[in-house]
PDB file of N, CA, C and O in Angstrom:
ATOM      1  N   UNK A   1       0.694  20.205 -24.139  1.00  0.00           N
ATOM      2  CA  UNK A   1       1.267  19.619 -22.936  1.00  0.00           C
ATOM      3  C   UNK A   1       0.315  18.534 -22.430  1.00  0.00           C
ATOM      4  O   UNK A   1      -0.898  18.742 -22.480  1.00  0.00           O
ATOM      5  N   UNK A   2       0.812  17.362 -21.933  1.00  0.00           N
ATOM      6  CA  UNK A   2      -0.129  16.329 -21.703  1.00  0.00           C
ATOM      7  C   UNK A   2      -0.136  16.417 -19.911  1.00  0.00           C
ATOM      8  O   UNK A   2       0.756  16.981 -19.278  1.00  0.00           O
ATOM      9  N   UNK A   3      -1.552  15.611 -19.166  1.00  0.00           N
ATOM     10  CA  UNK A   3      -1.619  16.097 -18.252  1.00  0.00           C
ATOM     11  C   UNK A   3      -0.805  14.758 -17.237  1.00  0.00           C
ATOM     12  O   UNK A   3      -0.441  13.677 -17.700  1.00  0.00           O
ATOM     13  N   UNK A   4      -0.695  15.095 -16.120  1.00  0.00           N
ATOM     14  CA  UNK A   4       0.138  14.103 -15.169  1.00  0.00           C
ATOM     15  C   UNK A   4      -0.219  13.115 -15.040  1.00  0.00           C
ATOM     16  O   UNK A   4      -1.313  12.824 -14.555  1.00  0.00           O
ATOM     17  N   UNK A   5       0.556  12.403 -15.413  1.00  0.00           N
ATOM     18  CA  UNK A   5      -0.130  10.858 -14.495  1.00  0.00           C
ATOM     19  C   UNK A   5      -0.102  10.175 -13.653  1.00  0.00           C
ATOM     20  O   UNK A   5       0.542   9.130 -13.750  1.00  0.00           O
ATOM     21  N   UNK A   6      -0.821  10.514 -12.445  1.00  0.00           N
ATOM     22  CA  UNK A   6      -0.656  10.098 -11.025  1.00  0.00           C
ATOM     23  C   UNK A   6      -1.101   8.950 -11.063  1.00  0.00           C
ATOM     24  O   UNK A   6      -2.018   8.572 -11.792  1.00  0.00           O
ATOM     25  N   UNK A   7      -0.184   7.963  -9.884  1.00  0.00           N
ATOM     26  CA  UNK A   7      -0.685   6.729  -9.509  1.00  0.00           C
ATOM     27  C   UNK A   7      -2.322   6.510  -9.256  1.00  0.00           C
ATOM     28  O   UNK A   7      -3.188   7.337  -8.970  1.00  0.00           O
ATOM     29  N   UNK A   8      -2.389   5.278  -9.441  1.00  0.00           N
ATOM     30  CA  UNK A   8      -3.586   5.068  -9.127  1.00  0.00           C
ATOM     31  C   UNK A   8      -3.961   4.725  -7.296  1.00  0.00           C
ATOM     32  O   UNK A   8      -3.224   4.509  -6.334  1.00  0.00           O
ATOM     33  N   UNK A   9      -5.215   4.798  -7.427  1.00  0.00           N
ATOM     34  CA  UNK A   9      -5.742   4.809  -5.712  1.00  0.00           C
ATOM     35  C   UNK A   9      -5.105   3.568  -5.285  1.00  0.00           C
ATOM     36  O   UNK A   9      -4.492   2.954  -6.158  1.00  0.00           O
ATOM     37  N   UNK A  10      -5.128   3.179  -4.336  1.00  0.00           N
ATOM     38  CA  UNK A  10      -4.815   1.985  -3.187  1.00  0.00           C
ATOM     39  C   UNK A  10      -6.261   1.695  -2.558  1.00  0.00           C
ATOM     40  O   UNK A  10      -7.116   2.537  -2.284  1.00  0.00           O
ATOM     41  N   UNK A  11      -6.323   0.501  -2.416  1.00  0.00           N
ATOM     42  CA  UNK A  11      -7.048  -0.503  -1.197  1.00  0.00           C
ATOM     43  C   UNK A  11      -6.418  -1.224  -0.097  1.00  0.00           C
ATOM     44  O   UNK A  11      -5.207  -1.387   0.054  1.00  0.00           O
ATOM     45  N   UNK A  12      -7.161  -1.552   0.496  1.00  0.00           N
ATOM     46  CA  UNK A  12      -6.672  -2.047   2.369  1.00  0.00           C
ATOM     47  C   UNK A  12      -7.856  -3.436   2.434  1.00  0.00           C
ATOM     48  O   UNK A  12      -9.059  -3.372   2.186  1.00  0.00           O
ATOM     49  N   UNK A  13      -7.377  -4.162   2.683  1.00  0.00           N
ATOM     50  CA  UNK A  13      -8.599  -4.999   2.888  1.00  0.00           C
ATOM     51  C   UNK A  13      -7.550  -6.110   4.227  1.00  0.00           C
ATOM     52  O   UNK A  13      -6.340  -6.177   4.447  1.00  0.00           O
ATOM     53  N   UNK A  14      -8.643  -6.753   4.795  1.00  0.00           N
ATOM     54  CA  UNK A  14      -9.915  -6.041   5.022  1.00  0.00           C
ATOM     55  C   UNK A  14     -10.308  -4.991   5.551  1.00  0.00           C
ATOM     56  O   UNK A  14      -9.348  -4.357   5.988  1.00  0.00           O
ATOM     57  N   UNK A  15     -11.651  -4.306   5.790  1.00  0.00           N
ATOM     58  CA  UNK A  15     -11.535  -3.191   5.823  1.00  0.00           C
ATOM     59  C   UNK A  15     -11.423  -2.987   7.970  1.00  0.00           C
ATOM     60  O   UNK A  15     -11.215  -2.039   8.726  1.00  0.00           O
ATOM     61  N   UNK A  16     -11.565  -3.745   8.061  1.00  0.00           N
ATOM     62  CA  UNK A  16     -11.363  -4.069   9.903  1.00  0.00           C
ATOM     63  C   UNK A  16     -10.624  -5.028   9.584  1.00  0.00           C
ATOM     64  O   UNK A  16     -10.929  -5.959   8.838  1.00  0.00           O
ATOM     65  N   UNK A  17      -9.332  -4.804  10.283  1.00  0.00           N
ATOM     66  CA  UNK A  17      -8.350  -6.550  11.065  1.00  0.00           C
ATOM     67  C   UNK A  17      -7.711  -5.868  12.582  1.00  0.00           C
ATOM     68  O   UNK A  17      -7.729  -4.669  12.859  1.00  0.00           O
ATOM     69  N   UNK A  18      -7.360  -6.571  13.134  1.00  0.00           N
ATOM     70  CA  UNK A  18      -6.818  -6.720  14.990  1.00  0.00           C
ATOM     71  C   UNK A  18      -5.592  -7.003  14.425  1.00  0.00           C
ATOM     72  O   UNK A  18      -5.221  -7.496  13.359  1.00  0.00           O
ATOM     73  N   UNK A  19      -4.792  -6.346  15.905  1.00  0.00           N
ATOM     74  CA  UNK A  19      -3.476  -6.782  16.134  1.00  0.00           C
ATOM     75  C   UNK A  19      -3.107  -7.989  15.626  1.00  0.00           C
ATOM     76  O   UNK A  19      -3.580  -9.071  15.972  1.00  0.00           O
ATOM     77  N   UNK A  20      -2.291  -7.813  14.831  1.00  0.00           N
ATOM     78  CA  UNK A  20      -1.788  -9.795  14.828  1.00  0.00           C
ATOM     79  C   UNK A  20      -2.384  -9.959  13.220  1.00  0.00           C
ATOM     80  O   UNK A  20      -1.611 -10.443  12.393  1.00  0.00           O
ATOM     81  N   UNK A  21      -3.642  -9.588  12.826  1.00  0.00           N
ATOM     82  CA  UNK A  21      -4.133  -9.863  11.624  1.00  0.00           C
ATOM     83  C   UNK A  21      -3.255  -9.351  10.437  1.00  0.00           C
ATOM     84  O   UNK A  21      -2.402  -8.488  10.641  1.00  0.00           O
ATOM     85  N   UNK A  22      -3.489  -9.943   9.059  1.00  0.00           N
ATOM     86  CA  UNK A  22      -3.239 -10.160   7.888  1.00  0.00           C
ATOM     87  C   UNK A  22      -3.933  -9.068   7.171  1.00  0.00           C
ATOM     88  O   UNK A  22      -5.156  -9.191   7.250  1.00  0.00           O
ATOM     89  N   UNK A  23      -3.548  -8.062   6.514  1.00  0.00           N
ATOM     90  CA  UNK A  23      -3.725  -7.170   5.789  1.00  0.00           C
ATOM     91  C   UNK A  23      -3.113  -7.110   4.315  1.00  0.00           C
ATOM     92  O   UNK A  23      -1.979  -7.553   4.134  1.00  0.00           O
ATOM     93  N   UNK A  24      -3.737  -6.648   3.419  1.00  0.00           N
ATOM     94  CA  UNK A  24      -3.641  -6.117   2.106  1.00  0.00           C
ATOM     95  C   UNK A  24      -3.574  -4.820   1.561  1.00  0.00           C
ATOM     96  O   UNK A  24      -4.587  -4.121   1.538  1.00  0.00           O
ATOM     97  N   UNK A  25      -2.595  -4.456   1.160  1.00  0.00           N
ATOM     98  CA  UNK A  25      -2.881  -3.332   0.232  1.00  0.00           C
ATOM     99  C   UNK A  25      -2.417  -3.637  -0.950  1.00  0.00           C
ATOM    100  O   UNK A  25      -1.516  -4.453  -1.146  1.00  0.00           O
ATOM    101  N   UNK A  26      -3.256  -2.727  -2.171  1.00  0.00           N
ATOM    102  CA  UNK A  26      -3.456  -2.802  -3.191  1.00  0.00           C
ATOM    103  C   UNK A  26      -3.558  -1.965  -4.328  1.00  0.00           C
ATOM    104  O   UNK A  26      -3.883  -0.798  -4.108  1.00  0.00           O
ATOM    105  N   UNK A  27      -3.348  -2.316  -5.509  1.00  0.00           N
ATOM    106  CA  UNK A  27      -3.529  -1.071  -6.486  1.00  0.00           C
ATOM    107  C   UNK A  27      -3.594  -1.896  -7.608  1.00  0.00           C
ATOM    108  O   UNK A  27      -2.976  -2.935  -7.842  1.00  0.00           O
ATOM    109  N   UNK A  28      -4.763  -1.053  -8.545  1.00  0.00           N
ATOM    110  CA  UNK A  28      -4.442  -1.945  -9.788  1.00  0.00           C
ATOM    111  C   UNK A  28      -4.083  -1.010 -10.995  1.00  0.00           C
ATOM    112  O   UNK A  28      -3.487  -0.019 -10.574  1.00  0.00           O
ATOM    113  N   UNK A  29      -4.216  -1.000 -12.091  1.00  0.00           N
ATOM    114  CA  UNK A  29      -3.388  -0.157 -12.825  1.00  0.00           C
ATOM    115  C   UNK A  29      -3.706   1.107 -13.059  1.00  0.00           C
ATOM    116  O   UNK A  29      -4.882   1.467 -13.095  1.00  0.00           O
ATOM    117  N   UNK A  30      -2.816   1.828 -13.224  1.00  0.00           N
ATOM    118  CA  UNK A  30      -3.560   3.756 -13.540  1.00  0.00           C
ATOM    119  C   UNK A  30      -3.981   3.668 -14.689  1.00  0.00           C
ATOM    120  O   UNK A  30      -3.555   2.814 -15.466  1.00  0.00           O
ATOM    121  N   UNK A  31      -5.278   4.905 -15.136  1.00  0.00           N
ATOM    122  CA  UNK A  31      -6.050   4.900 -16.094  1.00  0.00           C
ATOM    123  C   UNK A  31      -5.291   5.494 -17.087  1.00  0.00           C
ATOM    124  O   UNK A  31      -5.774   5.622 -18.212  1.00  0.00           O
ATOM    125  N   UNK A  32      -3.921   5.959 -16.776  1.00  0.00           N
ATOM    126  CA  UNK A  32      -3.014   6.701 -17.374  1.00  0.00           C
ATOM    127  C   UNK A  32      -1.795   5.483 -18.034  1.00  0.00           C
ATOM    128  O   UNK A  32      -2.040   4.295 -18.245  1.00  0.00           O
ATOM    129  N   UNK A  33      -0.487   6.179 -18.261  1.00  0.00           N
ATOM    130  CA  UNK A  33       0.671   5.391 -18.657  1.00  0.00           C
ATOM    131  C   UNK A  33       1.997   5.707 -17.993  1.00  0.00           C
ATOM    132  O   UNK A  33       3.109   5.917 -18.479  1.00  0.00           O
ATOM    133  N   UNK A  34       1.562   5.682 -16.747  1.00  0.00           N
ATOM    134  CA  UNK A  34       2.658   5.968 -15.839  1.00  0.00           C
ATOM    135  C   UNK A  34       4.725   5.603 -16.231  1.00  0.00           C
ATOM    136  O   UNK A  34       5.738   6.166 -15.816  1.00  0.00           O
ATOM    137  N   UNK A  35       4.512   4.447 -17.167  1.00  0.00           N
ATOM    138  CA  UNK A  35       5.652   3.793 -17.312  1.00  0.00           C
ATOM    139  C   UNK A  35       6.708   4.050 -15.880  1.00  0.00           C
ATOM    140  O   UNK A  35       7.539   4.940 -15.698  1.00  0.00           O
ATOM    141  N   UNK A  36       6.403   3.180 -15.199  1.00  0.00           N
ATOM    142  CA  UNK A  36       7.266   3.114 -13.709  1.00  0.00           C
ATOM    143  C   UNK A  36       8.623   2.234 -14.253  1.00  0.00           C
ATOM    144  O   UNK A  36       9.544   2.242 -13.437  1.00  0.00           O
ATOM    145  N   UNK A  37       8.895   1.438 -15.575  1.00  0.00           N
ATOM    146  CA  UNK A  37       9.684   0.581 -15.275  1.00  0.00           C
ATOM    147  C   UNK A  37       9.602  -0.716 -14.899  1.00  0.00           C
ATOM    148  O   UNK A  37       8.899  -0.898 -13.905  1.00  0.00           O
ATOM    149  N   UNK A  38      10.151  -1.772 -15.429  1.00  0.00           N
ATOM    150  CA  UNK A  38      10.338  -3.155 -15.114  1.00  0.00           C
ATOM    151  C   UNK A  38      10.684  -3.383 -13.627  1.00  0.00           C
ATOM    152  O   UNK A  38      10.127  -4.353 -13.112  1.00  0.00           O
ATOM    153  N   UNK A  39      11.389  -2.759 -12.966  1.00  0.00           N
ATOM    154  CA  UNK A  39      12.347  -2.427 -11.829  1.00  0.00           C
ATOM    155  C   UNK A  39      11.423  -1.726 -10.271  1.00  0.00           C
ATOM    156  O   UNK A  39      11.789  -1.824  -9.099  1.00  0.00           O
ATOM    157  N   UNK A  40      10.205  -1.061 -10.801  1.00  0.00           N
ATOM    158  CA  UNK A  40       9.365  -0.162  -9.676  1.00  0.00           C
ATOM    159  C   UNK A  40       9.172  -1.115  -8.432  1.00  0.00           C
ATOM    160  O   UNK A  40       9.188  -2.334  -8.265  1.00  0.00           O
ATOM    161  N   UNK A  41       8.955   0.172  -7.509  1.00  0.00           N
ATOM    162  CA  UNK A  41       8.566  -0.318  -6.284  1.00  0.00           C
ATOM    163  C   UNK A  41       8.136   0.848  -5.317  1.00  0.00           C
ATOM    164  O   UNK A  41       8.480   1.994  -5.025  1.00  0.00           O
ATOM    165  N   UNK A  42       7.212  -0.068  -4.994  1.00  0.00           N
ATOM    166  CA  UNK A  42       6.146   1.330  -3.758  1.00  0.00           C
ATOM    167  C   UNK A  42       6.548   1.011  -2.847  1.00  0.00           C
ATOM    168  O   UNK A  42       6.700  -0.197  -2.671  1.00  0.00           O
ATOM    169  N   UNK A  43       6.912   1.948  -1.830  1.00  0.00           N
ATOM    170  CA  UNK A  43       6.609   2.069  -0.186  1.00  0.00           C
ATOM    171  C   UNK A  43       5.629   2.147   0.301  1.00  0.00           C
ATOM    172  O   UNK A  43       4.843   3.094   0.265  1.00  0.00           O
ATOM    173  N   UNK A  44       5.484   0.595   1.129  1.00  0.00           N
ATOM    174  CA  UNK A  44       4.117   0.822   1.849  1.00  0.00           C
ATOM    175  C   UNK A  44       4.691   1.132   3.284  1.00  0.00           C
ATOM    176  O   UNK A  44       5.778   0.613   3.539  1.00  0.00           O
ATOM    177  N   UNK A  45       3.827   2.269   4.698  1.00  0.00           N
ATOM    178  CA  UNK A  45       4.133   2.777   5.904  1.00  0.00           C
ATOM    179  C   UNK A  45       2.658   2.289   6.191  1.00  0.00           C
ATOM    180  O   UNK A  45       1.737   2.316   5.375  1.00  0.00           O
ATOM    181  N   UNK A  46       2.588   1.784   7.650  1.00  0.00           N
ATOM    182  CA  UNK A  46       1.175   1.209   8.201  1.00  0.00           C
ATOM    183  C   UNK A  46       1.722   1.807   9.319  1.00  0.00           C
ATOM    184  O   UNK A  46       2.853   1.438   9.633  1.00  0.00           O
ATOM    185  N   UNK A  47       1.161   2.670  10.009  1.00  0.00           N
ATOM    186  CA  UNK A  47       1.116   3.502  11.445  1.00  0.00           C
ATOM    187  C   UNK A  47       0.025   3.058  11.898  1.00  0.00           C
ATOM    188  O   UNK A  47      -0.879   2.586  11.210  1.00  0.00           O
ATOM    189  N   UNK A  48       0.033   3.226  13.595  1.00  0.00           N
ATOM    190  CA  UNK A  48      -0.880   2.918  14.671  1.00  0.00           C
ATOM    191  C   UNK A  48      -1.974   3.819  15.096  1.00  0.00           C
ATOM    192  O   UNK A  48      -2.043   4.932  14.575  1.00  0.00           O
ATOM    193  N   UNK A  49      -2.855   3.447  16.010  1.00  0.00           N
ATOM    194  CA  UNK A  49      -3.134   4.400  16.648  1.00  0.00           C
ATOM    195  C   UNK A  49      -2.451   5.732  17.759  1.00  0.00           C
ATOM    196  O   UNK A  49      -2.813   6.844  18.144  1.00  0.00           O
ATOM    197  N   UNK A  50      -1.505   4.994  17.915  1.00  0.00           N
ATOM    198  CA  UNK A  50      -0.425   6.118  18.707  1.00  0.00           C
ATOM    199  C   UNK A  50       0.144   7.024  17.926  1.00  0.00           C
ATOM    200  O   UNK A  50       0.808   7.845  18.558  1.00  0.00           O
ATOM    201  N   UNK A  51       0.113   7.229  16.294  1.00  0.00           N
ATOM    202  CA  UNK A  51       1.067   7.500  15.370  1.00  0.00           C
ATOM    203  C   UNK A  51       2.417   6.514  14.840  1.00  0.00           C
ATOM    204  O   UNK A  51       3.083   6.744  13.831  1.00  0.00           O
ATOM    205  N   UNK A  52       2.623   5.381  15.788  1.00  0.00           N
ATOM    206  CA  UNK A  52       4.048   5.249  15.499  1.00  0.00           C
ATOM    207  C   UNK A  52       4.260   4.098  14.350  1.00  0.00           C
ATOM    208  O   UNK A  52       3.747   3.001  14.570  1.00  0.00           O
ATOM    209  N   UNK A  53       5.144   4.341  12.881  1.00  0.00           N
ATOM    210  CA  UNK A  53       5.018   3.208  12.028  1.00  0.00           C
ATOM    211  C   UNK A  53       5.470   1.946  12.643  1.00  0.00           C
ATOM    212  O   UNK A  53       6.537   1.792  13.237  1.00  0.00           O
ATOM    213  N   UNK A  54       4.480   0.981  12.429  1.00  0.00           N
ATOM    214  CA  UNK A  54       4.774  -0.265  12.611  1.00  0.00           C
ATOM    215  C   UNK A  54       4.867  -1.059  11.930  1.00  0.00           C
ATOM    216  O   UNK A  54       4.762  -2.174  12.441  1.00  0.00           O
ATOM    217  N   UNK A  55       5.083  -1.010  10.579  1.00  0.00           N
ATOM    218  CA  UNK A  55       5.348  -1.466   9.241  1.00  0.00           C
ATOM    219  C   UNK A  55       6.317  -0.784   8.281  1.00  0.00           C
ATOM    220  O   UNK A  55       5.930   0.379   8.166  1.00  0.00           O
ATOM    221  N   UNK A  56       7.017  -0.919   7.805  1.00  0.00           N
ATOM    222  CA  UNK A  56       7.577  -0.217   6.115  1.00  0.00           C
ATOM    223  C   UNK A  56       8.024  -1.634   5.343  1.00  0.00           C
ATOM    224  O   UNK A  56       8.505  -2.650   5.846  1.00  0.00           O
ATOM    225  N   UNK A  57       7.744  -1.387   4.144  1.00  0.00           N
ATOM    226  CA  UNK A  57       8.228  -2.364   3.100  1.00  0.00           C
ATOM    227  C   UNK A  57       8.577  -2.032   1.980  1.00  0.00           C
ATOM    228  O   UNK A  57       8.328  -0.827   1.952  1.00  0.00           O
ATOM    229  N   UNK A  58       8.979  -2.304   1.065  1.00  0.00           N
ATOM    230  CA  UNK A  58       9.016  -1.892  -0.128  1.00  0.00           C
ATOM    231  C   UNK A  58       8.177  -3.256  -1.185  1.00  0.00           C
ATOM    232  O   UNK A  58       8.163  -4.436  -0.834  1.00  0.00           O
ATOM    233  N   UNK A  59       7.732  -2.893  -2.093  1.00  0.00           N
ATOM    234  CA  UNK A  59       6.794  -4.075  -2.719  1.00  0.00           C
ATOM    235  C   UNK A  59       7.363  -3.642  -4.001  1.00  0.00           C
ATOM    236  O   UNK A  59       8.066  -2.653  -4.206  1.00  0.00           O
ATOM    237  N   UNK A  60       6.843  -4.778  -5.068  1.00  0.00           N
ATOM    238  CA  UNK A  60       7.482  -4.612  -6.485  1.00  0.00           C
ATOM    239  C   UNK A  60       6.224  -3.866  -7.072  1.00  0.00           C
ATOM    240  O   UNK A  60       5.196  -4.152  -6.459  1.00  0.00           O
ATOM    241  N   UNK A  61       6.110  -3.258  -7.784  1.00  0.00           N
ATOM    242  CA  UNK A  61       5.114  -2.988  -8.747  1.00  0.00           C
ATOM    243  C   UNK A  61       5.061  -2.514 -10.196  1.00  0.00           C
ATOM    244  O   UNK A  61       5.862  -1.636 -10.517  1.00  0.00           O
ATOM    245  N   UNK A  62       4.121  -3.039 -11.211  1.00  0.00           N
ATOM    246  CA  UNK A  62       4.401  -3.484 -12.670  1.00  0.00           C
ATOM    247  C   UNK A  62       4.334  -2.083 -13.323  1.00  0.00           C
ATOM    248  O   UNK A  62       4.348  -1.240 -12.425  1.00  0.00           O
ATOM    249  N   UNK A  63       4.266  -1.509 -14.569  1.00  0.00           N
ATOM    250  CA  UNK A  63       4.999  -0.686 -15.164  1.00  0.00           C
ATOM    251  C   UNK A  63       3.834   0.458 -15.228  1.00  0.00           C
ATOM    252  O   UNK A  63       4.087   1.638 -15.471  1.00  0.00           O
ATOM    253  N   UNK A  64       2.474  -0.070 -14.969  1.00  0.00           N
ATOM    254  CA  UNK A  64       1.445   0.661 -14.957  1.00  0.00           C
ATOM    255  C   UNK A  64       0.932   0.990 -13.586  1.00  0.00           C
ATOM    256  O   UNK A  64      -0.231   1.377 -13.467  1.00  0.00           O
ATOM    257  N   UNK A  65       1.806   0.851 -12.428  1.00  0.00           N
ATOM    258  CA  UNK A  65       0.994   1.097 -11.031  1.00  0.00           C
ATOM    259  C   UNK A  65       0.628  -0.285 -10.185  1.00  0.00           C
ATOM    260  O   UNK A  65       0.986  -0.391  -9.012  1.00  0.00           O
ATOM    261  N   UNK A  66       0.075  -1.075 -10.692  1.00  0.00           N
ATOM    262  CA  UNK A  66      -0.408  -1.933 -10.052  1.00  0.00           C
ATOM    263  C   UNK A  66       0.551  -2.653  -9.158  1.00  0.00           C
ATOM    264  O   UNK A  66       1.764  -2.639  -9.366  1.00  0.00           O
ATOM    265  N   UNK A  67      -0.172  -3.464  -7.874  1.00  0.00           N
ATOM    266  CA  UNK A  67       0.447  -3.712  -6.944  1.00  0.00           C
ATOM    267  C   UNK A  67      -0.475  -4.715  -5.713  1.00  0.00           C
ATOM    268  O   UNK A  67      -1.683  -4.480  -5.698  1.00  0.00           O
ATOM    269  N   UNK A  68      -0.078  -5.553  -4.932  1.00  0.00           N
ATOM    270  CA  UNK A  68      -0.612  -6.253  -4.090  1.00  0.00           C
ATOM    271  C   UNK A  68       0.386  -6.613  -3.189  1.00  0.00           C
ATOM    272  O   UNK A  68       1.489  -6.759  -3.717  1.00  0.00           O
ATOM    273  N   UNK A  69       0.333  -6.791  -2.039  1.00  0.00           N
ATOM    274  CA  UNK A  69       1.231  -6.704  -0.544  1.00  0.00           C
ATOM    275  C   UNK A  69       0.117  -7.208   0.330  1.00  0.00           C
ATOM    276  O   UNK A  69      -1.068  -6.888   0.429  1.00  0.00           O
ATOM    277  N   UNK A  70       0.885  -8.113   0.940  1.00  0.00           N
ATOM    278  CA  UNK A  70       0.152  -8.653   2.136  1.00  0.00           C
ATOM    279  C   UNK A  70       1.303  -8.370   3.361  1.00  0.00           C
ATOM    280  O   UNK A  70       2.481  -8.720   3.288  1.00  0.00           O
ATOM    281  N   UNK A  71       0.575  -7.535   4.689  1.00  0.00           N
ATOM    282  CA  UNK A  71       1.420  -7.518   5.625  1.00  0.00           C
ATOM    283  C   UNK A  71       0.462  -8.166   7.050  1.00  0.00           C
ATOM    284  O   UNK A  71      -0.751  -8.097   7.251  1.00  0.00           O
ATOM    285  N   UNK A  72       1.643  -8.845   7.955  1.00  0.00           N
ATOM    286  CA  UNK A  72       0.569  -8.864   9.048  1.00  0.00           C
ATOM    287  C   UNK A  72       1.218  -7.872   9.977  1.00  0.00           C
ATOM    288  O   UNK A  72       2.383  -7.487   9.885  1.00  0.00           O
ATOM    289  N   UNK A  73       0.395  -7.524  10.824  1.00  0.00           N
ATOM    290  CA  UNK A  73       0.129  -6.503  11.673  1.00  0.00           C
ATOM    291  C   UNK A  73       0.607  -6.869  13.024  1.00  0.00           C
ATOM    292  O   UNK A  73       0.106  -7.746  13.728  1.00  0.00           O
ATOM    293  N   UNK A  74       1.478  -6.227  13.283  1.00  0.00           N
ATOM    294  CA  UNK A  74       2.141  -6.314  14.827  1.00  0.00           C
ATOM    295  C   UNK A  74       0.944  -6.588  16.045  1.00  0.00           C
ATOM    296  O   UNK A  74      -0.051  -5.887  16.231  1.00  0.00           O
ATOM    297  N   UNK A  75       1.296  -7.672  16.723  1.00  0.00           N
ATOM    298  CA  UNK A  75       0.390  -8.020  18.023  1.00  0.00           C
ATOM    299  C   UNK A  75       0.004  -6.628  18.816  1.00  0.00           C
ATOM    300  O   UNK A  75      -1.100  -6.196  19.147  1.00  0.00           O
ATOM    301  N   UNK A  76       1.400  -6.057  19.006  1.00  0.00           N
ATOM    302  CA  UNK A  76       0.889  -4.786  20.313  1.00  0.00           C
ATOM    303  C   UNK A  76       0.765  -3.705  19.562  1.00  0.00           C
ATOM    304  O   UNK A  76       1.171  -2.653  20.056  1.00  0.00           O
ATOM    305  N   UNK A  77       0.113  -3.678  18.033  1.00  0.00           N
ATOM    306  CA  UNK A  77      -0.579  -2.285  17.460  1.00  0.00           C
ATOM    307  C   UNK A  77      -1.520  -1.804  18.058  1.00  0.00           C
ATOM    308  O   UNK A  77      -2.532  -2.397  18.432  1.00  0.00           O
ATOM    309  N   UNK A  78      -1.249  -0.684  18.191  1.00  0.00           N
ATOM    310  CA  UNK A  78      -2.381   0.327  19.047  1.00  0.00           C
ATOM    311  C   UNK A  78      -3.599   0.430  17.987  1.00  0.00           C
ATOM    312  O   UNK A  78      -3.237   0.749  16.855  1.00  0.00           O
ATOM    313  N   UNK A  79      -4.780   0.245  18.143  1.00  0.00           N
ATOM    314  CA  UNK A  79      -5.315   0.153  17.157  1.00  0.00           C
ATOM    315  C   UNK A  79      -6.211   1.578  16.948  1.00  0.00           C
ATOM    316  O   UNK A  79      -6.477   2.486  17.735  1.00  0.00           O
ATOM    317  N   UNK A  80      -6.509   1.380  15.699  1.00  0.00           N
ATOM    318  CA  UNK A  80      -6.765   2.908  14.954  1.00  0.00           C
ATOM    319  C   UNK A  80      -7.952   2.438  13.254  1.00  0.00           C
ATOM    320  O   UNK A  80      -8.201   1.443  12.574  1.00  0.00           O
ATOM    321  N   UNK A  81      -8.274   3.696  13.293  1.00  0.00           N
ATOM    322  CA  UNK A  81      -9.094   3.641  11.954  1.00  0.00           C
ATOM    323  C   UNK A  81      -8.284   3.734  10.686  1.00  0.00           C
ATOM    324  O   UNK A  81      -7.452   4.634  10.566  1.00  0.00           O
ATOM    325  N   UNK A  82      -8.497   2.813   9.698  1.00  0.00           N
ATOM    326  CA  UNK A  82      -7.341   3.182   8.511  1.00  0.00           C
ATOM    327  C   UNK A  82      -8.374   3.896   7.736  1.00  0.00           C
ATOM    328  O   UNK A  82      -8.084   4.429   6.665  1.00  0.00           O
TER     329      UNK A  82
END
């Protein structure tokens, strides 16, 4: 039996931005063979400091995991530690 192949980790950069700022998340390929498909796509959710999501998207991503999204960040985000 072969073992699972979970996505690979994500990044946030930068690692501090403010309300209003330009954010990244990221992934680059799993060390595995995920085969997601020509077609994949991740859900990215960016919540506040209050809890409440202030983001959802869906992004494309290639057959091995990988992935890059740029979102900017709502002016009146409550701000919080990611």
């Amino acid at each position: 039996m072969s073992q699972p192949c979970l996505p690979p980790s994500f990044s946030l950069s930068p690692a501090t931005a403010k309300s209003g700022a330009s954010i990244t998340v990221a992934a680059d390929d799993a060390s595995c063979n995920p085969r997601y498909g020509e077609n994949a796509q991740i859900q990215v959710e960016v919540y506040d400091g209050s809890g409440a999501k202030v983001l959802e998207t869906l992004a494309p991503t290639n057959d091995a995991g990988a992935f890059s999204v740029s979102l900017d960040l709502p002016t009146d985000a409550v701000p919080a530690r990611a």
